[in-house]
TIRO-2110 file (N, C-alpha, C; in Angstrom, 1 decimal):
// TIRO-2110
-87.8, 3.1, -118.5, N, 1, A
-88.4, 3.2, -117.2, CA, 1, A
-89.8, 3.8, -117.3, C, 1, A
-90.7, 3.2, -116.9, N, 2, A
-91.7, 3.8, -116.9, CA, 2, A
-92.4, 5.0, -115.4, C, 2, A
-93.0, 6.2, -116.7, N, 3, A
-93.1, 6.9, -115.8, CA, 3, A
-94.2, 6.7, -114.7, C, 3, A
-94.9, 5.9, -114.5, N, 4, A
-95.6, 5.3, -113.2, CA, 4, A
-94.7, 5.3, -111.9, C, 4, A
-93.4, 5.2, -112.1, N, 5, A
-92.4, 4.6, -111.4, CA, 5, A
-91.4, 5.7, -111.0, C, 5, A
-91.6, 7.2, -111.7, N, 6, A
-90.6, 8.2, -111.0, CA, 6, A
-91.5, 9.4, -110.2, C, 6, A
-90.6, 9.7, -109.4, N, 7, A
-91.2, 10.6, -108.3, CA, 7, A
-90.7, 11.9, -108.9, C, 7, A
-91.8, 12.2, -109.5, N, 8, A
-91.3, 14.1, -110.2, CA, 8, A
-91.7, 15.3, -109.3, C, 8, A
-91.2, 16.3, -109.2, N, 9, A
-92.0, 17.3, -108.2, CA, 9, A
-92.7, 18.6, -109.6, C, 9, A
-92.0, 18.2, -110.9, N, 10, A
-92.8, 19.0, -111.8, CA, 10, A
-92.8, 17.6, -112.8, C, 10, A
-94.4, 18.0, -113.7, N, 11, A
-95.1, 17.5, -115.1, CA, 11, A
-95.4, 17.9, -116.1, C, 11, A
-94.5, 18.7, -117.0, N, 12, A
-95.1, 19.6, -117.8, CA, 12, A
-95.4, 18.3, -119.0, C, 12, A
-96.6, 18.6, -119.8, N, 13, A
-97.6, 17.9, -120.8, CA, 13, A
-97.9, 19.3, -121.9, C, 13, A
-96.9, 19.6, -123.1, N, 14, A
-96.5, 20.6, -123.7, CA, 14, A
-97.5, 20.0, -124.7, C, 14, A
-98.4, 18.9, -125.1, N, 15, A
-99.0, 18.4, -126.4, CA, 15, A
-100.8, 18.3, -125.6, C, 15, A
-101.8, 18.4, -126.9, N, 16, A
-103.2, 18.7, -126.4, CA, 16, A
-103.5, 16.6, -126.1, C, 16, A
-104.3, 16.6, -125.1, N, 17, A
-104.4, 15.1, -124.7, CA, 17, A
-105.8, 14.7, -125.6, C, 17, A
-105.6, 14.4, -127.0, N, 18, A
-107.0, 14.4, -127.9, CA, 18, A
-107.8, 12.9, -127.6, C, 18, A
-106.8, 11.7, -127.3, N, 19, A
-107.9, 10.8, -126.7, CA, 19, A
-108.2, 10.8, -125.2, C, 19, A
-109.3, 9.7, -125.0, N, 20, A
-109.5, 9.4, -123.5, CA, 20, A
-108.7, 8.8, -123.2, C, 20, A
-107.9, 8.1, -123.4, N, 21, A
-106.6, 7.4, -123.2, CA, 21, A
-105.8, 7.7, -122.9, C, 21, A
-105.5, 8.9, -123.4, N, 22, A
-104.6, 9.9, -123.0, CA, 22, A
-104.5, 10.7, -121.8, C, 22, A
-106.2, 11.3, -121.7, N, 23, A
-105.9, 11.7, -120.6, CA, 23, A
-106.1, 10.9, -119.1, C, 23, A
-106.6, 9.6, -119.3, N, 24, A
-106.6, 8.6, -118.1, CA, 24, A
-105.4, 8.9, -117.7, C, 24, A
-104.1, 8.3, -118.5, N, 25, A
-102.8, 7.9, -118.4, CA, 25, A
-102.2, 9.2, -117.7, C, 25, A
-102.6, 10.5, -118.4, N, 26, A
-102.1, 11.2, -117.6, CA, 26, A
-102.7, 11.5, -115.7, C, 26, A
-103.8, 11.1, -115.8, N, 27, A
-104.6, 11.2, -114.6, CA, 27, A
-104.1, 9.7, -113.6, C, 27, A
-103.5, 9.1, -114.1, N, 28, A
-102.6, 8.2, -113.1, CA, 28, A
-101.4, 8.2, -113.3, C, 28, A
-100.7, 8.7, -114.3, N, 29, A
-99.6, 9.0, -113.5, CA, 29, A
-99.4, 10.4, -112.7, C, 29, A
-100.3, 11.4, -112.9, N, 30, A
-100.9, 12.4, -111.9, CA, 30, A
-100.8, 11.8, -110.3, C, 30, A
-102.1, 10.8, -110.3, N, 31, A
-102.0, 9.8, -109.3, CA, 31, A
-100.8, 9.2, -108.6, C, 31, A
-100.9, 8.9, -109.3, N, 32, A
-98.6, 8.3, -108.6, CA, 32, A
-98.0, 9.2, -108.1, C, 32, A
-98.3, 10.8, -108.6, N, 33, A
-97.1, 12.0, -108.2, CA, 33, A
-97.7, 12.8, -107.6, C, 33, A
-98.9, 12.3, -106.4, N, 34, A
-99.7, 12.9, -105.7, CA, 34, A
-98.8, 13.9, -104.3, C, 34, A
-97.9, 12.9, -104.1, N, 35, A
-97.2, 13.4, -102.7, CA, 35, A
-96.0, 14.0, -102.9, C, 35, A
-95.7, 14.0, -104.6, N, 36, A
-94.6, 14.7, -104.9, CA, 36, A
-94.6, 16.2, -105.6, C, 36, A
-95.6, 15.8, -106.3, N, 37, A
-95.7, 17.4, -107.5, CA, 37, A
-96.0, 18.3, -106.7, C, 37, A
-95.6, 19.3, -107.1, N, 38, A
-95.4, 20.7, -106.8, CA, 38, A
-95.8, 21.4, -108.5, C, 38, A
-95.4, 21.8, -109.6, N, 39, A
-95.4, 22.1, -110.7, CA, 39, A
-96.3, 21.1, -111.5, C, 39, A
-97.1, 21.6, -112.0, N, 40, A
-98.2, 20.6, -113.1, CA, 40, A
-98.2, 21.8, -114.5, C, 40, A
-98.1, 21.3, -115.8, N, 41, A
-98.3, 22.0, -116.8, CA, 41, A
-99.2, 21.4, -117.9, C, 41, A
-100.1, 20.9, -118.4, N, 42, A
-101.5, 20.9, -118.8, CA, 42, A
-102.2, 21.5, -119.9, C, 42, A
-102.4, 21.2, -121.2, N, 43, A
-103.4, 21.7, -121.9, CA, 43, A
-105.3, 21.0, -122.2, C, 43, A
-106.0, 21.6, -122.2, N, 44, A
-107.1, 21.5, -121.8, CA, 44, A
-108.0, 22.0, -123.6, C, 44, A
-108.7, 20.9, -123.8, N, 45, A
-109.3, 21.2, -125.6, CA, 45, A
-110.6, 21.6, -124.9, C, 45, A
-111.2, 22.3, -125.4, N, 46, A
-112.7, 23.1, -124.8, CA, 46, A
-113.5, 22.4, -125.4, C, 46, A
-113.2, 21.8, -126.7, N, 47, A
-114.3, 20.9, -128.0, CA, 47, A
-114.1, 19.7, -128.4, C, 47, A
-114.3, 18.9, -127.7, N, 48, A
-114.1, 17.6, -127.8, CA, 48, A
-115.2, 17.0, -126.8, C, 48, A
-115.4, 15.3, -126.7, N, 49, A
-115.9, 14.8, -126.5, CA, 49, A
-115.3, 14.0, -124.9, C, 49, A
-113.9, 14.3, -124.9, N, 50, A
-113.5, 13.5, -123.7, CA, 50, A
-114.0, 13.7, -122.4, C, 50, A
-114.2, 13.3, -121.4, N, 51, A
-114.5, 13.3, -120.2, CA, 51, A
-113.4, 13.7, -119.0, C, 51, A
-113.1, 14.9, -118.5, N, 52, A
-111.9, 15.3, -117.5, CA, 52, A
-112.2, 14.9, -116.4, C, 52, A
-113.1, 14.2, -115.8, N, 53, A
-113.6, 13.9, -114.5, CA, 53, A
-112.4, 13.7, -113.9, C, 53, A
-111.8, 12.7, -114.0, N, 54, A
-110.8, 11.8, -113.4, CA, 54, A
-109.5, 12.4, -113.4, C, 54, A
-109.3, 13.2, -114.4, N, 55, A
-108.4, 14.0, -114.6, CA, 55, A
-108.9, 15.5, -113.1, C, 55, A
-110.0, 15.6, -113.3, N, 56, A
-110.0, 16.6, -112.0, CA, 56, A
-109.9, 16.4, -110.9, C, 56, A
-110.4, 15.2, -110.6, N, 57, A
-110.1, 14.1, -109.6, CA, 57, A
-108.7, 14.2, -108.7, C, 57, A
-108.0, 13.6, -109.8, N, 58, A
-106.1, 13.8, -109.8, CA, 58, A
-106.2, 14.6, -109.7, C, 58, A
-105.9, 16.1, -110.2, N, 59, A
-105.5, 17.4, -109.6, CA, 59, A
-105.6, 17.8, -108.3, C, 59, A
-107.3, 17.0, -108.1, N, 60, A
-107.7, 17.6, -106.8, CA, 60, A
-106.8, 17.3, -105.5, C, 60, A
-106.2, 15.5, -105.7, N, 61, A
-105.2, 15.0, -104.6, CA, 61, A
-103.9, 15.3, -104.3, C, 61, A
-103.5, 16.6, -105.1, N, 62, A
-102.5, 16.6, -105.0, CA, 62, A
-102.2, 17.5, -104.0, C, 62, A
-101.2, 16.9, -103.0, N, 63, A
-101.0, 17.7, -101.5, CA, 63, A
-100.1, 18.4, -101.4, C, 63, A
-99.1, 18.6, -102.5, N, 64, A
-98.1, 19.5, -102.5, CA, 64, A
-98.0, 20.3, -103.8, C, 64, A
-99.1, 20.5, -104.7, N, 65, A
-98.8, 21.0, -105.6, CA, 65, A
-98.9, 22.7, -105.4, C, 65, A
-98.1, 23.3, -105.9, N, 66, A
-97.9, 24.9, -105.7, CA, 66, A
-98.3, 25.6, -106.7, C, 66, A
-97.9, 25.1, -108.1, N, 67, A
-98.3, 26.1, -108.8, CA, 67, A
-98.6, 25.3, -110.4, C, 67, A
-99.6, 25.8, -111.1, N, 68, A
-100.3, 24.9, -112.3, CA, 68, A
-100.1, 26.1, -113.5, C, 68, A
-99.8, 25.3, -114.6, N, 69, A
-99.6, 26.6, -116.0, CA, 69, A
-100.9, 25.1, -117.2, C, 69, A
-101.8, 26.7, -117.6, N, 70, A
-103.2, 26.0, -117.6, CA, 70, A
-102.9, 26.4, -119.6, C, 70, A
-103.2, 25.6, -120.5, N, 71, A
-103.5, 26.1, -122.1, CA, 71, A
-104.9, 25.8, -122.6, C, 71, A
-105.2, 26.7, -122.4, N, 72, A
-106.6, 26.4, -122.5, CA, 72, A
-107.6, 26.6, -124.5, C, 72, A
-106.8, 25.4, -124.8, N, 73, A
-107.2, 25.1, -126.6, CA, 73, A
-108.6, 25.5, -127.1, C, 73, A
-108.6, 26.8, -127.7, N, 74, A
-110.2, 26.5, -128.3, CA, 74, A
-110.3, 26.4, -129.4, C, 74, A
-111.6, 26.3, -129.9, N, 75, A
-111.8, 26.0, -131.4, CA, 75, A
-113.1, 27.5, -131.8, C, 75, A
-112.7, 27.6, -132.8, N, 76, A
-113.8, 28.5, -133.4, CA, 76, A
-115.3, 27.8, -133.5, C, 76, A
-115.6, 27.1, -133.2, N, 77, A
-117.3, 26.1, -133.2, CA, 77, A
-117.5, 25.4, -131.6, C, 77, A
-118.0, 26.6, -131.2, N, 78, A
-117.9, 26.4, -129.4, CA, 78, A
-118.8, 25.4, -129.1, C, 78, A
-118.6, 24.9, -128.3, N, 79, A
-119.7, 23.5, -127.7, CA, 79, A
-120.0, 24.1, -126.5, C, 79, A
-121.8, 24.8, -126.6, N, 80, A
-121.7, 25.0, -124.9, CA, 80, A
-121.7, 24.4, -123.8, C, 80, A
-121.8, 22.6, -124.0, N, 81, A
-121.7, 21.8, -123.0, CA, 81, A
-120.5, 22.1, -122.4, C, 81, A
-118.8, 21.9, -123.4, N, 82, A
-118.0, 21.6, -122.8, CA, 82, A
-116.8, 23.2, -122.4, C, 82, A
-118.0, 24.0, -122.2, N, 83, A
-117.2, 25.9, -121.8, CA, 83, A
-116.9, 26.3, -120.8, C, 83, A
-117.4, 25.3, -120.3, N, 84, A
-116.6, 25.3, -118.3, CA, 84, A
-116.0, 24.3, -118.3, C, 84, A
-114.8, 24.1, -119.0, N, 85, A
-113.8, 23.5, -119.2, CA, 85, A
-113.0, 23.6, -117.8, C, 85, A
-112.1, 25.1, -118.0, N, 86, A
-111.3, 25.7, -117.4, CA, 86, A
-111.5, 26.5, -116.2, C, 86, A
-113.5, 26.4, -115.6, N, 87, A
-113.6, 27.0, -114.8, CA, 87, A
-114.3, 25.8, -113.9, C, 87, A
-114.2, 24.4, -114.1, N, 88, A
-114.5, 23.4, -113.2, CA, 88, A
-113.0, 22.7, -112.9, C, 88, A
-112.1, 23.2, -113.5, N, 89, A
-110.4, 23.1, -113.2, CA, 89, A
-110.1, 24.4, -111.9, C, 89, A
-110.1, 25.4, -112.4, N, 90, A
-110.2, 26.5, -111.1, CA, 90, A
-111.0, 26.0, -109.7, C, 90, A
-111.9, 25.3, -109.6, N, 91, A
-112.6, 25.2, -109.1, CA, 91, A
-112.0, 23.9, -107.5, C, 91, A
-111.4, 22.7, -108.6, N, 92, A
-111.1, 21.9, -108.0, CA, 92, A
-109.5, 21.8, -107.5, C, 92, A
-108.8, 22.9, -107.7, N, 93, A
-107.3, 23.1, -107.4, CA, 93, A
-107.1, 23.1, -105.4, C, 93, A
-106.4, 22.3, -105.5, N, 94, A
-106.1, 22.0, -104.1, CA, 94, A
-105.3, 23.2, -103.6, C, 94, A
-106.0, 23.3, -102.0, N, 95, A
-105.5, 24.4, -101.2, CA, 95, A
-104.0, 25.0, -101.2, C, 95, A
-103.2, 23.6, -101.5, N, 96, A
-101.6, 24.2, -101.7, CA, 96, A
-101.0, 25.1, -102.9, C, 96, A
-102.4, 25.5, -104.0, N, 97, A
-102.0, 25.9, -104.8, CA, 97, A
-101.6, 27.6, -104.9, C, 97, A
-100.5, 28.6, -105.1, N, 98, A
-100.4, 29.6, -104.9, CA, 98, A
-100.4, 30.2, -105.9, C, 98, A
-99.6, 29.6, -107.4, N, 99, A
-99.8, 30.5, -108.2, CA, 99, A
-100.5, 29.8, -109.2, C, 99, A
-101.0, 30.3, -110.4, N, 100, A
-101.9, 29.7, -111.7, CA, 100, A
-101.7, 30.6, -113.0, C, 100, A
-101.2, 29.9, -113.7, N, 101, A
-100.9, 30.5, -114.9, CA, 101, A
-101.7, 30.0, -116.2, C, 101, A
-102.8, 30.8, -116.6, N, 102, A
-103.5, 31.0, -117.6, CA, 102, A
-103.0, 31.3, -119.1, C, 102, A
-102.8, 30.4, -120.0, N, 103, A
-102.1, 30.8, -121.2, CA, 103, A
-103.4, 31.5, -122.0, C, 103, A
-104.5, 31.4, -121.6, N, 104, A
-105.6, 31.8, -122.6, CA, 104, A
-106.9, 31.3, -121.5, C, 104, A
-108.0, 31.6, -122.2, N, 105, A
-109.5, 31.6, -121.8, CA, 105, A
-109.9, 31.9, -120.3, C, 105, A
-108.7, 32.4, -119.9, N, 106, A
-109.5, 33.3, -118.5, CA, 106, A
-110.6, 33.9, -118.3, C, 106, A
-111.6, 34.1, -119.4, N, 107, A
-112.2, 34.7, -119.5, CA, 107, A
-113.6, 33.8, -119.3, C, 107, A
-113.4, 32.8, -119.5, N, 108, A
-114.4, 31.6, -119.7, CA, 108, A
-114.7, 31.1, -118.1, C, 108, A
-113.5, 31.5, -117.1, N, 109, A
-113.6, 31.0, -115.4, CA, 109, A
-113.4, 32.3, -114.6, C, 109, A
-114.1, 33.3, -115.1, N, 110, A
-114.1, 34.9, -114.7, CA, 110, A
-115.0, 34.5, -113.0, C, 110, A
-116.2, 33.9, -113.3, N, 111, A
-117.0, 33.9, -111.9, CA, 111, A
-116.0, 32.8, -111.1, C, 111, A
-115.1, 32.0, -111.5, N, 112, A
-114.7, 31.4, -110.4, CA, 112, A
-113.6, 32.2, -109.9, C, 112, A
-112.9, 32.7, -111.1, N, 113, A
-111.6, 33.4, -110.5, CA, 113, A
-111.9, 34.8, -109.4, C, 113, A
-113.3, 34.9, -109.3, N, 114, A
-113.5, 35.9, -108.7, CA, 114, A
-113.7, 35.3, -106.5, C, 114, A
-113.7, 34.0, -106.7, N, 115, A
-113.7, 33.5, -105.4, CA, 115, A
-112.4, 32.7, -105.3, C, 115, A
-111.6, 32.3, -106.1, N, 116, A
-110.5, 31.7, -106.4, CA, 116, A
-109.6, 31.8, -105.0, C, 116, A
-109.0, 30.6, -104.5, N, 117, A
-108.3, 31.1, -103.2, CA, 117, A
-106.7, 30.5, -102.9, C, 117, A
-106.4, 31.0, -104.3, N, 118, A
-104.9, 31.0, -104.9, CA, 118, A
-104.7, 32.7, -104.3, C, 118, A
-103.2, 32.7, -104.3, N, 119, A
-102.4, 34.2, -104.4, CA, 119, A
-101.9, 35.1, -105.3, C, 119, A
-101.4, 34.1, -106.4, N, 120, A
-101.1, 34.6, -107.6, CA, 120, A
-101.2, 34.3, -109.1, C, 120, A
-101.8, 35.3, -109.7, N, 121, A
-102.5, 34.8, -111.2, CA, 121, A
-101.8, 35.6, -112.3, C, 121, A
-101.2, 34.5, -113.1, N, 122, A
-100.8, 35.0, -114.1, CA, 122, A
-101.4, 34.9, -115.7, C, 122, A
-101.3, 35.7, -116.2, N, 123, A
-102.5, 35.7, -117.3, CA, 123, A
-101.7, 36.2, -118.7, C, 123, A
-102.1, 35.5, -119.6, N, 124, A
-101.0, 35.3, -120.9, CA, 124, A
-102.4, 36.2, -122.0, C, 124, A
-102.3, 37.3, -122.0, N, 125, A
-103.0, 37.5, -123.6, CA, 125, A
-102.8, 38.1, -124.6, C, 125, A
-103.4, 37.0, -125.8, N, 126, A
-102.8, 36.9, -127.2, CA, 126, A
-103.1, 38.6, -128.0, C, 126, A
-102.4, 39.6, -127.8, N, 127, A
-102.4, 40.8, -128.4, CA, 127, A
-101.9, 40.9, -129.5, C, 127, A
-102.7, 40.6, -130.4, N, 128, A
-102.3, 40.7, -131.8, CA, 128, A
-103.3, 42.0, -132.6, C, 128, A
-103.1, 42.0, -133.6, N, 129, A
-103.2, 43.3, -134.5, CA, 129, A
-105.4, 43.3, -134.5, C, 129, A
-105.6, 42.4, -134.5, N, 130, A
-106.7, 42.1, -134.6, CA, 130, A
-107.3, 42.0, -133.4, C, 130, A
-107.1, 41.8, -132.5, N, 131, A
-107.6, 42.0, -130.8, CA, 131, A
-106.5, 42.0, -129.9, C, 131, A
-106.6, 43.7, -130.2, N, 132, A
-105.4, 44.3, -129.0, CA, 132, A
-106.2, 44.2, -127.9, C, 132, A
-105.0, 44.7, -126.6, N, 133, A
-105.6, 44.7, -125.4, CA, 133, A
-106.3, 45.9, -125.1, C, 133, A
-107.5, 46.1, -124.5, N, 134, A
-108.5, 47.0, -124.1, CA, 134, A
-108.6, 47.4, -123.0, C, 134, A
-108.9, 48.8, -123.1, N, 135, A
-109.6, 49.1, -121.5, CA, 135, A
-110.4, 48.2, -120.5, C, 135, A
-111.1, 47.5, -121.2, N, 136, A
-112.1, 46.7, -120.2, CA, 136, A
-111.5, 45.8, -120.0, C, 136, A
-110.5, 45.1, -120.4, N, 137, A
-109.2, 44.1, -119.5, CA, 137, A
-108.8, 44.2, -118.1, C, 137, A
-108.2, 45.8, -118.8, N, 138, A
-108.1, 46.3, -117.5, CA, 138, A
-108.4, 46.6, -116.3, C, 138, A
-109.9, 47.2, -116.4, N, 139, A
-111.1, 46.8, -115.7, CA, 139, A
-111.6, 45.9, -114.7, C, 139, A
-111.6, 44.8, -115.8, N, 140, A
-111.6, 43.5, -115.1, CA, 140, A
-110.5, 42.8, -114.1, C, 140, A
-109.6, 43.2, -114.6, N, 141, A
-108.8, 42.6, -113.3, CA, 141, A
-108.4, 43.5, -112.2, C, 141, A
-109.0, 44.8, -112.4, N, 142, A
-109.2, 46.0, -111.0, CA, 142, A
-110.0, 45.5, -110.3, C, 142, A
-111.2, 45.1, -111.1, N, 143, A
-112.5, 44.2, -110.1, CA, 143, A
-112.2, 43.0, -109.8, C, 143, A
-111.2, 42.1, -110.6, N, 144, A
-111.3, 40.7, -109.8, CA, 144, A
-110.2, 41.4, -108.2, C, 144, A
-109.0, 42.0, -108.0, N, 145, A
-108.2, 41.7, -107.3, CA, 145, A
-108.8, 42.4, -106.4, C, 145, A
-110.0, 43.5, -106.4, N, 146, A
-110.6, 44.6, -105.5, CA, 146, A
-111.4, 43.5, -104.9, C, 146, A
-112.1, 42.7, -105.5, N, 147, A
-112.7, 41.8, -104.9, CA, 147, A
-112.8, 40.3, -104.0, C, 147, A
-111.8, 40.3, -104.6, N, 148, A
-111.4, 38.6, -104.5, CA, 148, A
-110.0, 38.9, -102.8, C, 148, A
-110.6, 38.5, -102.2, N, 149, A
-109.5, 38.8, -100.9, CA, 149, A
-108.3, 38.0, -100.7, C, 149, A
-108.2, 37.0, -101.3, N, 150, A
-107.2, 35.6, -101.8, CA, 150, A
-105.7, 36.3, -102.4, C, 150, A
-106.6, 36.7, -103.7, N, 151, A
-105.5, 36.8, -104.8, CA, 151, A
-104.9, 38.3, -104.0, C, 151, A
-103.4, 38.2, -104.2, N, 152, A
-102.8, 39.3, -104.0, CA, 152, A
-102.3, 40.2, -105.2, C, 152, A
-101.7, 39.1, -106.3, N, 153, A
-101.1, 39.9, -107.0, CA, 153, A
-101.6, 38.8, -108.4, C, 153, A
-101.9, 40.2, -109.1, N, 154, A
-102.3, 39.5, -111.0, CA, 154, A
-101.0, 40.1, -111.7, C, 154, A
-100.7, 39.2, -112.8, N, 155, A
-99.2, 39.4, -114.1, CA, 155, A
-100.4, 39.8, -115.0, C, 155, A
-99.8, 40.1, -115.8, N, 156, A
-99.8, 40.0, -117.1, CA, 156, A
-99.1, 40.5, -118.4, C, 156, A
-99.1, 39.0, -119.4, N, 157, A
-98.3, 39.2, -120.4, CA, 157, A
-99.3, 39.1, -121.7, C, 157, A
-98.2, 40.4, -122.5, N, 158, A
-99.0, 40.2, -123.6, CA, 158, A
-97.7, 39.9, -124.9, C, 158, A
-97.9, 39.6, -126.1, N, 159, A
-97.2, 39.2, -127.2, CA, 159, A
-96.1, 40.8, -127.4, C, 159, A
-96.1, 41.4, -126.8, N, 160, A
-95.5, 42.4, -126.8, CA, 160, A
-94.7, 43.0, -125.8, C, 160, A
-93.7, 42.2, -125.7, N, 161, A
-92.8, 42.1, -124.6, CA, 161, A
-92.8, 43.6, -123.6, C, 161, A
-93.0, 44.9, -124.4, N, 162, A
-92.9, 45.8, -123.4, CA, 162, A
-94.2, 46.3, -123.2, C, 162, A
-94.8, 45.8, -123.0, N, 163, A
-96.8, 45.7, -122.6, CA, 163, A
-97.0, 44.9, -121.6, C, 163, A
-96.4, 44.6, -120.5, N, 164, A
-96.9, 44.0, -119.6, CA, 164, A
-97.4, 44.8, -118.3, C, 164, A
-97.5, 44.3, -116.9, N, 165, A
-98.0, 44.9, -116.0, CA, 165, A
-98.4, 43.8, -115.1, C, 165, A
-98.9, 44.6, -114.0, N, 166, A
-99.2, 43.8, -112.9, CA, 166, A
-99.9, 44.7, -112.1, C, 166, A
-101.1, 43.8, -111.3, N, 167, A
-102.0, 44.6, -110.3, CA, 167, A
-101.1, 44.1, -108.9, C, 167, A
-101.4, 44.5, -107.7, N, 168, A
-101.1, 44.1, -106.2, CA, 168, A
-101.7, 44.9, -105.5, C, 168, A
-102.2, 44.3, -104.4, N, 169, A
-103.1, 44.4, -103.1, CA, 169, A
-101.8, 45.8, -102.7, C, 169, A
-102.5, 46.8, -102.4, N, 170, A
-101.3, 48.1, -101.4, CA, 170, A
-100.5, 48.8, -102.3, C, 170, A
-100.7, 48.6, -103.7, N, 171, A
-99.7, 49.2, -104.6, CA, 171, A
-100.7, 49.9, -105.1, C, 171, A
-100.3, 51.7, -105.0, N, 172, A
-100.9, 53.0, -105.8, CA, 172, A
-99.7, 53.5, -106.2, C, 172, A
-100.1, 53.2, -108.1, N, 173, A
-101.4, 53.2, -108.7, CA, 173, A
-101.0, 51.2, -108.8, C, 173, A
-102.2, 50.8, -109.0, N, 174, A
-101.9, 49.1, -108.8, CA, 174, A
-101.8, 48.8, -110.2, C, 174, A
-101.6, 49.4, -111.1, N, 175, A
-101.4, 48.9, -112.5, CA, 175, A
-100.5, 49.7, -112.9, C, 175, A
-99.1, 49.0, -113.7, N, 176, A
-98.4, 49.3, -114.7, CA, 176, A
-97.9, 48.9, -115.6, C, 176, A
-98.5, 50.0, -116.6, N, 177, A
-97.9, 48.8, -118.2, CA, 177, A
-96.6, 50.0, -118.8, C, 177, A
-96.3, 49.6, -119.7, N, 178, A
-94.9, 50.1, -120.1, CA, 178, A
-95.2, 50.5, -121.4, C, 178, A
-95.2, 51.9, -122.0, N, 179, A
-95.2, 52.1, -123.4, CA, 179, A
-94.4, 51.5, -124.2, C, 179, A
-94.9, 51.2, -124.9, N, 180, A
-94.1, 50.4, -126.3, CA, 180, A
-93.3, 51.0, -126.8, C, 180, A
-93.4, 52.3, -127.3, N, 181, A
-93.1, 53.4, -128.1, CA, 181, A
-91.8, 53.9, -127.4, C, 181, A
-91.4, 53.2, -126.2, N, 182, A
-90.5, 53.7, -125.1, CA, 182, A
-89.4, 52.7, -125.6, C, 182, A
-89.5, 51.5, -125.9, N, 183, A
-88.4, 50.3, -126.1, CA, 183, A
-88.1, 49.8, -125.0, C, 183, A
-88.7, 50.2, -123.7, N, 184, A
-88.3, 49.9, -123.0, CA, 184, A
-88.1, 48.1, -122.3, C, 184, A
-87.4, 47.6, -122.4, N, 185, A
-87.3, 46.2, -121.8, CA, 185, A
-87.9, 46.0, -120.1, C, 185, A
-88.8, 45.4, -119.9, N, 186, A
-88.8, 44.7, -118.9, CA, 186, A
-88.8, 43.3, -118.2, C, 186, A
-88.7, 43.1, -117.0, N, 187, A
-88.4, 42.0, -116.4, CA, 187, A
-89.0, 40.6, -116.8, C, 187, A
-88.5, 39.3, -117.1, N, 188, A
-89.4, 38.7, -117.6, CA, 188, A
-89.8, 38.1, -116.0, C, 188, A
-90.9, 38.4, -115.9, N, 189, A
-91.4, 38.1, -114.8, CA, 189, A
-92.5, 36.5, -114.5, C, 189, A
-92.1, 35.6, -115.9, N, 190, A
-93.2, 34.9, -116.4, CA, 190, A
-92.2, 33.4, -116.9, C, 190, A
-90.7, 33.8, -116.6, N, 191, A
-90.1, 32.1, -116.6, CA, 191, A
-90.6, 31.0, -115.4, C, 191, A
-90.5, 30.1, -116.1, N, 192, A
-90.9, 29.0, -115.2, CA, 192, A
-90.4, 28.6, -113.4, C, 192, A
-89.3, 29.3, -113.7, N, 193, A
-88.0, 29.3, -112.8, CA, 193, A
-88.0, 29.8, -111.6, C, 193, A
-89.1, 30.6, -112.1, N, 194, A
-89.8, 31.9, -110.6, CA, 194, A
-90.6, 31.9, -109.7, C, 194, A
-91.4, 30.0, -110.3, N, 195, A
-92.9, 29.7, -110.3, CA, 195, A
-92.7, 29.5, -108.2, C, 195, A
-91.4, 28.7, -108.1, N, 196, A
-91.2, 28.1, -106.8, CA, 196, A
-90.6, 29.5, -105.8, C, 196, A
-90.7, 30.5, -106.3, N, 197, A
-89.5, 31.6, -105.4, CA, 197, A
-90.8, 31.9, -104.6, C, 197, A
END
């Protein structure tokens, strides 16, 4: 059966789309599942040569989509042409969208996410031994949610299951992370399962 021909309300796309071919195909059958999707899942290569227009296009029509999980591929040899990758995607997300899940380069669509007019951002960062997570992370997402009157509530996960946290609009103190050193288990707040609750 060809997928042109099924009515999905989720898309997840778990592989990088390395030709233009690829990502047309995805950007029509996008097309086809304009009136259905709700769930879109997406990796996005920062260094390459393809063209996402059409691919942004499609995201843009979609009238029911609720919530998008974004992987945002980089390479060590940046191309400054193509660095607003992921912040000309933020940009064109249709009004139905509530939540957005960033597996990486949030950092690269900081000025959009700062007018961004979603509600909820979830944010994946890679905390490993070599670039742990910092004070000025922190920071930054005190200033985006202080500023941004949209977003209510920012996640965040790090490779360290008991290091997470979350900011929210009316919550003092609006950040909590969980010492490590504690074992403490928390919620996984970041299955797919929760995206529609």
């Amino acid at each position: 059966m060809s997928l042109y021909t099924l009515k999905s309300q989720s898309v997840d796309v778990n592989t990088a789309l390395n030709e233009q071919s690829h990502i047309e195909a995805l950007s029509d059958i996008i097309n086809n599942q304009k009136d259905n999707l709700i769930h879109l899942s997406i990796t996005i290569i920062k260094t390459d040569n393809n063209n996402l227009n059409y691919l942004y296009e499609s995201i843009s029509r979609l009238n029911k989509l609720r919530s998008i999980s974004i992987f945002y591929e980089e390479d060590e040899e940046i191309e400054q042409n193509n660095s607003d990758r992921l912040a000309k995607l933020i940009t064109v997300l249709p009004k139905t969208t509530k939540i957005v899940y960033l597996f990486s380069g949030w950092y690269t669509a900081w000025n959009e996410l700062l007018s961004a007019e979603f509600e909820h951002l979830r944010i994946r960062i890679w905390n490993e031994e070599d670039n742990p997570i910092r004070p000025y992370h922190l920071q930054r997402f005190n200033a985006l949610i202080e500023s941004n009157t949209n977003i209510k509530k920012i996640e965040i996960e790090t490779s360290e299951s008991e290091l997470c946290g979350f900011y929210q609009k009316g919550i003092q103190p609006s950040m909590a992370f969980i010492n490590p050193s504690r074992k403490i288990k928390v919620h996984n707040w970041f299955k797919l399962r929760n995206l529609y609750a």
